[in-house]
SEFITOR-240946 format. One line per field, with one value per residue: residue number from 1; residue in three letters; y, x, z of N, C-alpha, C in turn. Coordinates in steps of 0.001 Angstrom, whole numbers, plus 500000, padded with zeros to 6 digits. Atoms other than C-alpha are relative to their C-alpha. Layout:
N
num c(NUM, ...)
residuo c(ALA, ...)
n.yy c(Y, ...)
n.xx c(X, ...)
n.zz c(Z, ...)
ca.yy c(Y, ...)
ca.xx c(X, ...)
ca.zz c(Z, ...)
c.yy c(Y, ...)
c.xx c(X, ...)
c.zz c(Z, ...)
// end
This chain:
163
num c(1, 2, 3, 4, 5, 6, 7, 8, 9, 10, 11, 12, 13, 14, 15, 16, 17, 18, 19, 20, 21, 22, 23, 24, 25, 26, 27, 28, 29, 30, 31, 32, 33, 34, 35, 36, 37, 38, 39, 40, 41, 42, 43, 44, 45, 46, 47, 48, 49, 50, 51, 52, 53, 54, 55, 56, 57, 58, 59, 60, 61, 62, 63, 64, 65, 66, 67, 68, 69, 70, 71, 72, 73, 74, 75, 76, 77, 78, 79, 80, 81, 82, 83, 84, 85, 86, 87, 88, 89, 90, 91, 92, 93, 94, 95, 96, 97, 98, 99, 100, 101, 102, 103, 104, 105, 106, 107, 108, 109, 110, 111, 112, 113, 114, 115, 116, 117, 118, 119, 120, 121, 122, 123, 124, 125, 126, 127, 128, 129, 130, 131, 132, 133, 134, 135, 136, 137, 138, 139, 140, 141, 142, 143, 144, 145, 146, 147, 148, 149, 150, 151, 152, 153, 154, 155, 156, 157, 158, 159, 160, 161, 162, 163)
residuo c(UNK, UNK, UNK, UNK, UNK, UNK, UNK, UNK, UNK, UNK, UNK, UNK, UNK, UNK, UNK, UNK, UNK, UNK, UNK, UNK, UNK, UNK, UNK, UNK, UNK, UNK, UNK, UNK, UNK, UNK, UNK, UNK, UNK, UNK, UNK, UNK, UNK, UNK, UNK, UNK, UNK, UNK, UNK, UNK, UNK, UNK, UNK, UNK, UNK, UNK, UNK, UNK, UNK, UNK, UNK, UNK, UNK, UNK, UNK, UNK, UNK, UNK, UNK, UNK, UNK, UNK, UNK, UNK, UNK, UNK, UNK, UNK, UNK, UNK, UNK, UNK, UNK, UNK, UNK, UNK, UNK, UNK, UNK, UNK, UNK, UNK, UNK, UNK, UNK, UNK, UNK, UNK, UNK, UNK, UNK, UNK, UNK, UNK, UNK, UNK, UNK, UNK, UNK, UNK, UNK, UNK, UNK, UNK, UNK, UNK, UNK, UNK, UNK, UNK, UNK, UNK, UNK, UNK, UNK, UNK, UNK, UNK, UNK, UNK, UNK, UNK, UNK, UNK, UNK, UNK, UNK, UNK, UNK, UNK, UNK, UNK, UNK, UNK, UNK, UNK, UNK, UNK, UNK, UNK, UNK, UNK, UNK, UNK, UNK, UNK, UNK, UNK, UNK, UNK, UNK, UNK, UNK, UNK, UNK, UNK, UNK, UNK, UNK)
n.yy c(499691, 499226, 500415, 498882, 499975, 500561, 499919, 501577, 500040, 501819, 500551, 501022, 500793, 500217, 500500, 501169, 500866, 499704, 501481, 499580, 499434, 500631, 498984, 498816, 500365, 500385, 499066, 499216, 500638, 499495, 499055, 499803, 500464, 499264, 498902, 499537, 499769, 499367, 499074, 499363, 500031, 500374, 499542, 499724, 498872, 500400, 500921, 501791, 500680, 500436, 500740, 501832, 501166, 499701, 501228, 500736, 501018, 500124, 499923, 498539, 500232, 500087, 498753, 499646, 500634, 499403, 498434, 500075, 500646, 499198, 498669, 499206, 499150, 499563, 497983, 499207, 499439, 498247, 499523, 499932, 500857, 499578, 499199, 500227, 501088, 499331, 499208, 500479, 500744, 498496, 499816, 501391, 500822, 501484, 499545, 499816, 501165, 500782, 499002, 501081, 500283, 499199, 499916, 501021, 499173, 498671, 500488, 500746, 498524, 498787, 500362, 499517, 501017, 500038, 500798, 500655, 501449, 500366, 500915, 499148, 499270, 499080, 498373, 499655, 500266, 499868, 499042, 498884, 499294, 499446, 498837, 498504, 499426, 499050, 498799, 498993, 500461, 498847, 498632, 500144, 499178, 498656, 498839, 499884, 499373, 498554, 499270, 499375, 498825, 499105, 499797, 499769, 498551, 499738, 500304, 498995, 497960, 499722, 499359, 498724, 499035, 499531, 499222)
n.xx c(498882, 500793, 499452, 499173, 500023, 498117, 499487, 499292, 499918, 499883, 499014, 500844, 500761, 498585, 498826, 501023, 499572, 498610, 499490, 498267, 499788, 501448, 499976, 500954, 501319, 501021, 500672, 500798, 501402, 500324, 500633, 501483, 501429, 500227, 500541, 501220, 500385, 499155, 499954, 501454, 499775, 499065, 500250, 498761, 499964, 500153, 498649, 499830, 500754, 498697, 499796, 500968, 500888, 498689, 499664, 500086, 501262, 500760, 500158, 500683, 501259, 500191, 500552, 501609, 501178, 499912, 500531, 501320, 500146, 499943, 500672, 499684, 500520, 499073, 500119, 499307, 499037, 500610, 498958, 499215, 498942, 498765, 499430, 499068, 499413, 498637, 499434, 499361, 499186, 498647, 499862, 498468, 500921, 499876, 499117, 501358, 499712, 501163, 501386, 501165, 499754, 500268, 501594, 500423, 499782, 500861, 501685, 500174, 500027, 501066, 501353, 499773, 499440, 499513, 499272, 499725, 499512, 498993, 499060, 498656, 499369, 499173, 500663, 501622, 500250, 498834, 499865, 499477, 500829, 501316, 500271, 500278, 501289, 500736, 499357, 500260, 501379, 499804, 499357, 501439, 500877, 499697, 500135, 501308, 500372, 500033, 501107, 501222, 499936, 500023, 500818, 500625, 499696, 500638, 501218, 499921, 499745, 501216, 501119, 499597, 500198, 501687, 500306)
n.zz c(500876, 500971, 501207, 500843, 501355, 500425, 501187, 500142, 501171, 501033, 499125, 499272, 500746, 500430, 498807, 499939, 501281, 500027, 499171, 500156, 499445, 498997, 498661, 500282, 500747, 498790, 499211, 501360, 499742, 498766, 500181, 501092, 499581, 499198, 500339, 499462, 499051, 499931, 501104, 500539, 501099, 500777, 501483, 501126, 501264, 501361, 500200, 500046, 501498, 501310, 499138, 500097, 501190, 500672, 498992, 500811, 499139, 499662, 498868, 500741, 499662, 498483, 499185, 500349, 499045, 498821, 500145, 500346, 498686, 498783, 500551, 499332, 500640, 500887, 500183, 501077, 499940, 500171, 500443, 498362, 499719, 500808, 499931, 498486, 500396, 500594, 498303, 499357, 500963, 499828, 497974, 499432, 498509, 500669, 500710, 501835, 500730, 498772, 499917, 499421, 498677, 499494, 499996, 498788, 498871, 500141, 499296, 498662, 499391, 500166, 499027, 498613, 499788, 498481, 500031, 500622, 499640, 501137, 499626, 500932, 498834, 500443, 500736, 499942, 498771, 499292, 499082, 500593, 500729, 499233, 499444, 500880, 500327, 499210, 500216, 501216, 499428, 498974, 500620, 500596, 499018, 499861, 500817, 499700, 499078, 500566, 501075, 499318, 499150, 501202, 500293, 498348, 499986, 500826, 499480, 499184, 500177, 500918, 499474, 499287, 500926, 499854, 499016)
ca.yy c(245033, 247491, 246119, 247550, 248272, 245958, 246634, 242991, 243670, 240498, 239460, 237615, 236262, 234841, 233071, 230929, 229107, 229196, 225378, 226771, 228644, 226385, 228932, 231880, 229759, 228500, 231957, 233762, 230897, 231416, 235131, 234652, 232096, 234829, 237696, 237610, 238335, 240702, 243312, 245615, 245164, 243627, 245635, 245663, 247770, 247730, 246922, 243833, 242562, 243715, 242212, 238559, 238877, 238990, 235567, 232799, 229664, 227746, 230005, 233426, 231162, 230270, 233323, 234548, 232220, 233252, 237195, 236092, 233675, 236355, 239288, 241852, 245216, 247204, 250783, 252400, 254007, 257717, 260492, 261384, 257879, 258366, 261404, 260481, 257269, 259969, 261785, 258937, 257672, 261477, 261590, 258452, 256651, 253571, 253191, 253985, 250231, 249328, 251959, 248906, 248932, 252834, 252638, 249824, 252375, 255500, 253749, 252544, 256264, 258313, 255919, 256197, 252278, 251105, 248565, 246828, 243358, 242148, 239960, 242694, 243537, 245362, 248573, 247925, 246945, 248048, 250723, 253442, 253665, 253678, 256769, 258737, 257706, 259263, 262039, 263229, 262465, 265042, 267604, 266948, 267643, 270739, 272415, 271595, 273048, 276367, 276845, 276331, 278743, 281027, 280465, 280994, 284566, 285076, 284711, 286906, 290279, 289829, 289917, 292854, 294663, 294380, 295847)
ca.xx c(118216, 117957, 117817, 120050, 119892, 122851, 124005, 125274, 127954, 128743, 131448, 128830, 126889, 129991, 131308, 127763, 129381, 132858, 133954, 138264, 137138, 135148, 135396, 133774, 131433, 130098, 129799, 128359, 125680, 125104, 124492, 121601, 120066, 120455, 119629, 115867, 116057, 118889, 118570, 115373, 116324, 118588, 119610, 121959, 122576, 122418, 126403, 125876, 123172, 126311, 128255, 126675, 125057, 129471, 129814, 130401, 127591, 127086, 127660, 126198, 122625, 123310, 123978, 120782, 118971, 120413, 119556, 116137, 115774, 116903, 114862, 116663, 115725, 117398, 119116, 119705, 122946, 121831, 123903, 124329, 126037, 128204, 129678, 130153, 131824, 133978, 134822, 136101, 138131, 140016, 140351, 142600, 140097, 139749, 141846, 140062, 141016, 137942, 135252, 132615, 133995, 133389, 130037, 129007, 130160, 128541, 124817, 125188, 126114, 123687, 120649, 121944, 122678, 123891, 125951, 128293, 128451, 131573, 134291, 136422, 139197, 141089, 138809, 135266, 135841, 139252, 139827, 141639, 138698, 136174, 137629, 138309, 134602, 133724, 136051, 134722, 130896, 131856, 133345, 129787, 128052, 129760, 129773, 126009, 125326, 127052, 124875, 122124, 123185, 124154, 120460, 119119, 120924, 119848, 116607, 116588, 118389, 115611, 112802, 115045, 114988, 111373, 110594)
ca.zz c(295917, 293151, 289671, 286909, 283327, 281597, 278250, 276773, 274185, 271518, 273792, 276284, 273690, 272322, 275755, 276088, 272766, 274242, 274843, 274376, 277530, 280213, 283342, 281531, 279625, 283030, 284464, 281125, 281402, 284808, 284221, 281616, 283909, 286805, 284802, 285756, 289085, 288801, 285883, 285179, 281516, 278916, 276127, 273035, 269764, 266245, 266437, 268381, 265456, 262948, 265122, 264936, 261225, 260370, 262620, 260515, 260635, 262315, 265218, 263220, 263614, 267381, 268534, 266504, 268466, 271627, 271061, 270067, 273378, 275736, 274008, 275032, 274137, 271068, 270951, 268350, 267414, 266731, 265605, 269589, 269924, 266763, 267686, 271663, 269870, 267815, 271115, 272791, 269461, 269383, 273279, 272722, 275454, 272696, 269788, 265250, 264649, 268195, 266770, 267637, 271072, 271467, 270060, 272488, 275094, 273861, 273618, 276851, 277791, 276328, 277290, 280804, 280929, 284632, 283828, 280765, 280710, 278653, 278389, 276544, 279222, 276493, 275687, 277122, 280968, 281470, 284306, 282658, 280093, 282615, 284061, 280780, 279930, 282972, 282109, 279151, 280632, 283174, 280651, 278698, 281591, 282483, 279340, 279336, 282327, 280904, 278189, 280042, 282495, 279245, 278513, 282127, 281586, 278409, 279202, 282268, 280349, 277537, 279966, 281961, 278793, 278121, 281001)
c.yy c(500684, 499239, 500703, 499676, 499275, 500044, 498833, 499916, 498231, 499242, 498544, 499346, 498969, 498498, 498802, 498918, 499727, 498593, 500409, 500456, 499638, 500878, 501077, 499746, 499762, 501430, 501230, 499237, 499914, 501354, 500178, 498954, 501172, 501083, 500262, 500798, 501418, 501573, 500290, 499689, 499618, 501084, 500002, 500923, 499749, 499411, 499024, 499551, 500482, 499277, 498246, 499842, 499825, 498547, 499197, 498585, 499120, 501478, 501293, 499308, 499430, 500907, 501176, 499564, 500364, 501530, 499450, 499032, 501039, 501308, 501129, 501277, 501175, 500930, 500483, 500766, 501096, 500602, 500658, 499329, 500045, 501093, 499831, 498700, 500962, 500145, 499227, 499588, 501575, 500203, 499307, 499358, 498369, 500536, 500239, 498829, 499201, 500751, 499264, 500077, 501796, 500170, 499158, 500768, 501441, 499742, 499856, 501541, 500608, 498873, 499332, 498006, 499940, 499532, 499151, 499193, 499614, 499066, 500607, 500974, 500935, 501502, 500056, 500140, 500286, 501847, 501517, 500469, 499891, 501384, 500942, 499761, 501431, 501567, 501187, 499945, 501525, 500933, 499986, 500832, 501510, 500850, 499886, 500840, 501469, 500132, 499996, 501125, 501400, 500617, 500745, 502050, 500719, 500778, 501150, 501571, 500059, 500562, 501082, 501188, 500295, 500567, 501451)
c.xx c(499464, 500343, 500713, 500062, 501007, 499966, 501169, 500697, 500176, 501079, 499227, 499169, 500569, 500171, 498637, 500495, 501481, 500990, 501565, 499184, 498727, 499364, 498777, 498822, 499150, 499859, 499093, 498568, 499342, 499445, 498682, 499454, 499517, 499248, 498767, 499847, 501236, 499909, 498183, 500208, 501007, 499671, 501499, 499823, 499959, 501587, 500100, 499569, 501210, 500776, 499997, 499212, 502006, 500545, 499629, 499121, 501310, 499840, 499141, 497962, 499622, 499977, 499097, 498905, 499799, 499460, 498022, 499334, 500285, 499357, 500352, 499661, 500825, 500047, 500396, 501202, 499534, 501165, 500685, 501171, 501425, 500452, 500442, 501085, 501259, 500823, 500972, 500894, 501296, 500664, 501201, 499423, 499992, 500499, 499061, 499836, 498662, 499217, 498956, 500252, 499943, 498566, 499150, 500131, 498876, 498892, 499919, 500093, 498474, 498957, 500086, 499709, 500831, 501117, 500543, 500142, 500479, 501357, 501297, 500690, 500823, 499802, 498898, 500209, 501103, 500052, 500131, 498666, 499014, 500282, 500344, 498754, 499237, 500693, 499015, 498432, 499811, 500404, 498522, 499031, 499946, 499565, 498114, 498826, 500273, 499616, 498785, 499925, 499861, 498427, 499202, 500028, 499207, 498327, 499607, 500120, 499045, 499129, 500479, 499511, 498760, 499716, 499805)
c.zz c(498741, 498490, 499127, 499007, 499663, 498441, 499654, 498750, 499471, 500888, 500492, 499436, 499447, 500918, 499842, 499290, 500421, 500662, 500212, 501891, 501288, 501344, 499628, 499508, 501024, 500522, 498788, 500066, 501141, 500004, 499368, 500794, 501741, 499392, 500659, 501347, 500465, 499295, 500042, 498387, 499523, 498699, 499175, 499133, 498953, 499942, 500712, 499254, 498859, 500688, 499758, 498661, 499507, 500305, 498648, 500175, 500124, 501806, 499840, 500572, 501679, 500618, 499311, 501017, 501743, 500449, 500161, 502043, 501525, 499965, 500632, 499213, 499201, 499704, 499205, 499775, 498901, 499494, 501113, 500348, 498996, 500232, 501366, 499228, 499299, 500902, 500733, 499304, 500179, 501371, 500406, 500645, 498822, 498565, 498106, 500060, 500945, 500060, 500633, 501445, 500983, 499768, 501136, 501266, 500148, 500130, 500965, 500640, 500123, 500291, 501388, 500636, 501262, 499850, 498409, 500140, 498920, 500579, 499563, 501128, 499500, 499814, 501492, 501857, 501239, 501429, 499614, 498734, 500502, 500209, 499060, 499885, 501089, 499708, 499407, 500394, 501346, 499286, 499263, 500802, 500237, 498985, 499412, 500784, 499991, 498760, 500497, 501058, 499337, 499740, 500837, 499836, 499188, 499929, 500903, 499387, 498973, 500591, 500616, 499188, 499160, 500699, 499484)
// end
């Protein structure tokens, strides 16, 4: 079985602590004792660490401890991710008021992340914004692929015209 990158927003860090909610808490803790054998990597972002320093104690120093206990590895939110995070906020794909919930998306994009693991059925995991992400991921692509083609040309009538 192939392992897969998982991007773990604050949600699932969250649910471990989540006595209101015994079902998910047992399968959230179940995941982190599966993880090993499952995932090539754990990783989060600088907006899960804002995220969790905003958490009020005691639970702000539990789920410190938890991050730190599962060492997962931490991506930066670039000016790549803030601007795919714009993209999807203008697009309409998630709404200004759940920027945290497009950034959590966009890292996970651009460092080519397999899998989200979340408990957020409203933005992060829902259907309809899987397939605009993929939308606009595919309009990315494309217009990628014509500038490099642009270039490809480019390229070509220069050296023609050396000649």
């Amino acid at each position: 079985m192939k392992k897969i990158k998982c991007y773990l927003d604050t949600t699932i860090f969250n649910f471990v602590f989540a006595d209101g909610d015994p079902e998910k808490k047992e399968i959230t803790i179940k995941f982190f004792n599966d993880m090993p054998s499952i995932t090539e990597g754990l990783y989060i972002s600088d907006e899960v660490i804002r995220e969790i320093s905003r958490a009020p104690e005691p639970k702000k120093t539990q789920l410190e401890d938890l991050i730190r206990k599962t060492n997962p590895l931490l991506l930066d939110i670039d000016l790549e991710t803030v601007e795919l995070a714009e993209r999807y906020i203008k697009e309409g794909i998630i709404p200004e008021k759940y920027r945290s919930d497009a950034l959590h998306i966009a890292v996970s994009v651009i460092n080519g992340i397999d899998v989200i693991v979340s408990w957020n059925f409203e933005h992060i995991v829902k259907l309809k914004t899987r397939v605009m992400v993929d939308g606009v991921a595919c309009c990315i692509a494309a217009a990628n692929q014509a500038l490099d083609m642009n270039a490809d040309h480019r390229t070509l009538f220069q050296t023609d015209c050396d000649l």
